[in-house]
C-alpha positions as CSV (number, residue, x, y, z in Angstrom):
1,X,87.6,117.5,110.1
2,X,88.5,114.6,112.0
3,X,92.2,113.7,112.7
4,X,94.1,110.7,113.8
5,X,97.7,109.8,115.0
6,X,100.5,108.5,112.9
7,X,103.7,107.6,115.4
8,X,107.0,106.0,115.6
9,X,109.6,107.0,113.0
10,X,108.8,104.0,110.3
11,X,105.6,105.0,110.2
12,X,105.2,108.5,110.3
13,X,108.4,108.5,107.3
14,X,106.0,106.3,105.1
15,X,103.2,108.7,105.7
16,X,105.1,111.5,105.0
17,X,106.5,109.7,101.9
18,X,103.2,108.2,100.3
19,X,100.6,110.7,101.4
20,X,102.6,113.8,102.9
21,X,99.1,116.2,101.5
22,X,97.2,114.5,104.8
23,X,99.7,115.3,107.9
24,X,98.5,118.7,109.2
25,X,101.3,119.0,111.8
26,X,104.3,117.0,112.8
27,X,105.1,117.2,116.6
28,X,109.3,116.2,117.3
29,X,110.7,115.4,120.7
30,X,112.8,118.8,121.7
31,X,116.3,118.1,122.0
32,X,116.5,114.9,120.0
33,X,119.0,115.8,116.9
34,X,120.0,112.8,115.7
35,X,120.1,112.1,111.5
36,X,116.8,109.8,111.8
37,X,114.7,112.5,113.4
38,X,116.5,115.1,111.0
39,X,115.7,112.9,107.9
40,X,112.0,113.4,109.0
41,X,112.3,116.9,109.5
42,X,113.7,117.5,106.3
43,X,110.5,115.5,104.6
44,X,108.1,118.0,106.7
45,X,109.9,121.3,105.4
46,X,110.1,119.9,102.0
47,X,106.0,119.5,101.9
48,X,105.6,122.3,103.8
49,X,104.4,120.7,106.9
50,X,103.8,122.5,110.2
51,X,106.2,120.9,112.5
52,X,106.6,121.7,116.5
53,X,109.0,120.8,119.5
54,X,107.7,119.2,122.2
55,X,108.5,117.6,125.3
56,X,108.5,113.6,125.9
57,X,105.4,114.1,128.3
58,X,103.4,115.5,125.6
59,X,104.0,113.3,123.3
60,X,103.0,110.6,125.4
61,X,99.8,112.2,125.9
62,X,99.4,112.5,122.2
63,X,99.5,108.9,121.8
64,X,97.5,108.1,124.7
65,X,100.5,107.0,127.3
66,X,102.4,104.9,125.1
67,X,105.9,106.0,125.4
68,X,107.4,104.0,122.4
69,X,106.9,106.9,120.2
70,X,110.4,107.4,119.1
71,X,110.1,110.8,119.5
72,X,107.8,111.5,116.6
73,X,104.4,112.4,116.0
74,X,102.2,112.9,113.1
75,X,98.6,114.8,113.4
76,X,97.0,113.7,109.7
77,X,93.6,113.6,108.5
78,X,91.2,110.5,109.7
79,X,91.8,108.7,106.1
80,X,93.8,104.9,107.3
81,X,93.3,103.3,104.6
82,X,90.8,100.1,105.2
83,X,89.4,98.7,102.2
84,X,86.1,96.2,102.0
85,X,84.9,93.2,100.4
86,X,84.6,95.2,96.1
87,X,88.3,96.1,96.6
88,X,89.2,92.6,97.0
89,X,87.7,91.2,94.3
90,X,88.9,94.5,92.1
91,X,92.6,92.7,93.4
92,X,91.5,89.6,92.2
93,X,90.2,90.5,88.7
94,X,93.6,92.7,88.7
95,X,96.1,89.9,89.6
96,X,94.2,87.5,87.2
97,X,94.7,89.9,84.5
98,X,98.5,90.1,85.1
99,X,99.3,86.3,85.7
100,X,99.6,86.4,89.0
101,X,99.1,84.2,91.8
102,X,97.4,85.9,94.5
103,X,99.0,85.5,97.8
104,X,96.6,86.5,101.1
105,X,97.4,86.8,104.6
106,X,93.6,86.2,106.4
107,X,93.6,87.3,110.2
108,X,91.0,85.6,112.3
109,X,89.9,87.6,115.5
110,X,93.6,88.9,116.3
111,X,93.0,91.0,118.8
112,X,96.3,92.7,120.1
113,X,97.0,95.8,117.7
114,X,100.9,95.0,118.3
115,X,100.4,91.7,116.5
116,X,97.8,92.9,113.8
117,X,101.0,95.6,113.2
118,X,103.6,92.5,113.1
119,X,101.5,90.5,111.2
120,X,101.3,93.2,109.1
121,X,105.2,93.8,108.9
122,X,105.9,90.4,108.1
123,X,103.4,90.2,105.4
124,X,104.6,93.2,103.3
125,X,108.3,91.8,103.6
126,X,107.0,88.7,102.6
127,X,104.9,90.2,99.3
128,X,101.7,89.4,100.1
129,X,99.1,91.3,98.4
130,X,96.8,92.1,101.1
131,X,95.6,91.1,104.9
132,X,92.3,90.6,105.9
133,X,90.7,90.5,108.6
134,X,86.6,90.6,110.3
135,X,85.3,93.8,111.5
136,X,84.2,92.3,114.7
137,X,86.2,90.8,117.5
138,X,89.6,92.2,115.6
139,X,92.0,94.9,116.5
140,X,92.1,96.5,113.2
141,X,94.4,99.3,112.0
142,X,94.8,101.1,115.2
143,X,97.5,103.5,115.7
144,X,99.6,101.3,117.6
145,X,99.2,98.4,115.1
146,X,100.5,101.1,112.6
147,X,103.3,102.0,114.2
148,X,104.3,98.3,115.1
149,X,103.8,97.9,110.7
150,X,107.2,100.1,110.2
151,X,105.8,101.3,107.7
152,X,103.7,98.5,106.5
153,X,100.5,99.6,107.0
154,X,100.9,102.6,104.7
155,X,101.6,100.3,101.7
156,X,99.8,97.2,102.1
157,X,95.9,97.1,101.8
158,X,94.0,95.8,104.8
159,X,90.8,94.9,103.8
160,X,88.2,95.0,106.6
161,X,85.4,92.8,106.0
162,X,81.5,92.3,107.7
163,X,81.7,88.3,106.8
164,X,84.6,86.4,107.1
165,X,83.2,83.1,106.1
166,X,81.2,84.3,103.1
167,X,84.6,86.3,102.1
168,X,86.6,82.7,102.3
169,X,84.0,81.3,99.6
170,X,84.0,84.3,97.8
171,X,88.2,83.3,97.5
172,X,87.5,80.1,96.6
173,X,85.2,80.6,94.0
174,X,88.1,82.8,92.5
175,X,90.0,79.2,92.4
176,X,91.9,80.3,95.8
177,X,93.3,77.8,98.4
178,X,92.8,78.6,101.9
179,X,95.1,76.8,104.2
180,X,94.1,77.5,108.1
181,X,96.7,77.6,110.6
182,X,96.0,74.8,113.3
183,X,98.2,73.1,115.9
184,X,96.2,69.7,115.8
185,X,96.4,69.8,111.7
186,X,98.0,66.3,110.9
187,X,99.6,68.3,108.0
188,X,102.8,70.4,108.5
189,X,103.7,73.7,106.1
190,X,107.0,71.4,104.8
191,X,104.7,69.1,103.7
192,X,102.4,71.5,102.3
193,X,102.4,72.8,98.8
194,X,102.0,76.3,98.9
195,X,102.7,78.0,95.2
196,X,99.7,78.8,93.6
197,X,96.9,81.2,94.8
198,X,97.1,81.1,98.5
199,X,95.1,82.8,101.3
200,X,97.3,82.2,104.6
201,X,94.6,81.7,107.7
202,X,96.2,82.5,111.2
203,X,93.5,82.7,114.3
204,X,93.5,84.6,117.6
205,X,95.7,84.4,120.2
206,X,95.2,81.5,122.3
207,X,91.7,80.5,120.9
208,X,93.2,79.7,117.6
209,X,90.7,79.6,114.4
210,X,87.0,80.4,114.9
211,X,84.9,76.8,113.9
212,X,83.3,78.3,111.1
213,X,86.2,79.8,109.8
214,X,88.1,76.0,110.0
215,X,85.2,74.7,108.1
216,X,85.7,77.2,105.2
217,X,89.7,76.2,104.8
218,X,90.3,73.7,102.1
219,X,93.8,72.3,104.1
220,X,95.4,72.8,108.0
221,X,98.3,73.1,108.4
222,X,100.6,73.4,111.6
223,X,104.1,73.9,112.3
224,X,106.2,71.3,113.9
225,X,107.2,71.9,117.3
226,X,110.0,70.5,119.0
227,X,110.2,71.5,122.3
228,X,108.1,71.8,125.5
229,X,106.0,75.0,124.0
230,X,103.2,74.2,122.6
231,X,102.3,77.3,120.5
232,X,104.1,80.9,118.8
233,X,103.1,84.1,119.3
234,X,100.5,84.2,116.5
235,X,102.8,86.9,115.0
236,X,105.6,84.7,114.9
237,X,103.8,82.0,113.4
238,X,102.5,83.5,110.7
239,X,106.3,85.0,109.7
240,X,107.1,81.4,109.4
241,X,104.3,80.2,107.4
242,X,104.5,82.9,105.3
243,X,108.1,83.4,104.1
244,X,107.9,78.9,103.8
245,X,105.0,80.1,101.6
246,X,108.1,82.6,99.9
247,X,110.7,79.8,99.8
248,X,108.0,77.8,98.0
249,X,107.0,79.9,95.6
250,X,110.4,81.3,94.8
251,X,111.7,77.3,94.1
């Protein structure tokens, strides 16, 4: 059976809380006793989890030399949790049956898993339902990206899909508005109206949104920028679109 690697002590505490059946063994840093690390420990002996002590190199090599592991890492089963194009609509049908406005975060060619995992973060704080994103040209739910989520990626669906364009129809035949992140948009997100069902569009870093992916958006929108930058991090920007999308919605 094939395995993969859950790291960083958000992430592997939401693994071990949603789907404890799939960690086979938990690797800890030896020596490292403080209440966070013991917390997890105490999750692992509760599910009867093999857990061992290792040093800081070896965990580095676990995770393929990134160092930021916190000290803690989790050897599960390969099951991430991606979903495809049927789930989405099965969301759709689902949020239409309960009166709810859907609320998307679309991720166009983002490419760095530490912002795919931000993104992420932001997005589940913010309540979005799911974030989705092309197969191709995309990070993906990578390890890093999960553990950059805190958490995030183990409760919000990411939905993977093999047409982006087609899928941003697909929304707006469900009566979805899809408003593209752009900095020349005329438009600003103040002067946006962002309440009803929304798919959020944010592009890759530096290149922005993807022509045919613009053409498919029924508004852009950009932030306003005051000072001598020009751009955000695309992670950054798409915390503030999305919680002005909150404030909206909440007024």
């Amino acid at each position: 059976m094939s395995t993969e690697i859950v790291y960083g002590l958000h992430a592997v505490q939401a693994l071990l809380k949603s789907a404890p059946q799939q960690v086979h063994e938990l690797l800890l840093l030896r020596g490292r006793k403080d209440q966070r690390l013991k917390k997890i420990l105490g999750q692992a002996e509760k599910n009867h989890i093999a857990v061992r002590f290792a040093d800081r190199r070896t965990l580095d090599e676990k995770v393929g030399g990134d160092g930021n592991h916190q000290g803690v890492v989790a050897v599960c089963e390969a099951q991430t949790k991606v979903f495809d194009e049927r789930f989405l609509e099965e969301l759709l049908q689902q949020l239409e049956v309960k009166g709810e406005a859907p609320f998307l975060l679309v991720l166009d060619g983002v490419t760095d898993p530490h912002n795919i995992g931000a993104c992420l973060r932001s997005a589940e704080a913010a309540g979005v339902h799911a974030v989705i994103a092309p197969k191709d040209k995309s990070a993906g739910l990578t390890p890093t990206a999960r553990k950059v989520a805190c958490g995030a990626a183990e409760v919000l669906p990411f939905v993977s899909v093999t047409n982006l364009a087609r899928t941003l129809q697909m929304l707006q035949r469900a009566g979805v508005w899809i408003f593209g992140a752009a900095g020349e948009a005329e438009q600003d997100i103040y002067q946006s109206q962002l309440t009803g069902p929304l798919a959020l569009v944010m592009g890759a870093e530096g290149t922005g949104l993807r022509r045919l992916t613009r053409e498919h958006c029924d508004h852009l929108i950009k932030i306003p920028m005051a000072g001598e930058v020009s751009s955000l991090n695309v992670s950054v920007a798409t915390g503030v679109c999305l919680f002005e999308a909150v404030r909206q919605r909440a007024g």
